[in-house]
N, C-alpha and C positions, 0 to 999 in steps of 0.2 A: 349808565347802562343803556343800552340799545335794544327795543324791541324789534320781532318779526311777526304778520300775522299769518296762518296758514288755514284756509277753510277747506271743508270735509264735507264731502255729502252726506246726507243720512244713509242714502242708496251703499254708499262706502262703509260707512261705520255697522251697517245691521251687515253688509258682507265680512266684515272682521268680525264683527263680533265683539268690537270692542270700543269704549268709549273714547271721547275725544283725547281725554286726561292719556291710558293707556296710551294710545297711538302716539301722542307726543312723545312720553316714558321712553317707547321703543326706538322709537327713531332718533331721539337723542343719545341713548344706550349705542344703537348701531353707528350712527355718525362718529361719538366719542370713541368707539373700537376702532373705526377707519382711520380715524385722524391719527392717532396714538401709532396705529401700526403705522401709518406710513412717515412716523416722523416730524408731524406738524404740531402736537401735543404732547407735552408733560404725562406721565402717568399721573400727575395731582391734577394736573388741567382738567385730563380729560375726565378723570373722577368727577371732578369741580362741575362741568359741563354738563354731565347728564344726574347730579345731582347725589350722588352715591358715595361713601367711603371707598379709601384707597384699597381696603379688604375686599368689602362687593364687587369692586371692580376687576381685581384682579380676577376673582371666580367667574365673572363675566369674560374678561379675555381667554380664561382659559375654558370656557365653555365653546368659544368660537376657535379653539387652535390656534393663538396669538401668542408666543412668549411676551413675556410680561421683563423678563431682561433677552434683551436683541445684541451681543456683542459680537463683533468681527472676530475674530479668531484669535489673530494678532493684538488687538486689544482688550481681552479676556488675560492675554499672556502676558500684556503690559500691566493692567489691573491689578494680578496676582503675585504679578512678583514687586512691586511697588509694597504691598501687602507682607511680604514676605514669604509666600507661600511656595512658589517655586525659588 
């Protein structure tokens, strides 16, 4: 495993309001919603990533207006009737 380090000012942290812990939290939360939406991540990944169950996370994407399933149109229609549904 690979770390990264990222420093914070205090002057930053009393302007959030929040502590270092937090500010990580968040920005791992937002990163993991970006990646996920665009593709680069797993819904497990990016749960994995900002440290949360596949549950919390989806309540997280759908707090940000993310579908949590993305399918093309056409293959929704392949999906389902594979399924047997259509």
């Amino acid at each position: 495993m690979q770390q990264a380090a990222i420093s914070f000012s205090d002057d930053l942290l009393l302007s959030l309001n929040m502590t270092v812990n937090e500010v990580v939290s968040s920005m791992r939360k937002e990163y993991a919603a970006r990646m996920y939406q665009e593709g680069k991540l797993t819904l497990g990944q990016a749960a994995e990533f900002c440290g949360v169950c596949l549950y919390d996370f989806t309540v997280l994407l759908a707090a940000q207006d993310i579908p949590v399933i993305n399918y093309e149109p056409e293959e929704l229609d392949r999906e389902l009737e594979s399924i047997g549904v259509l």
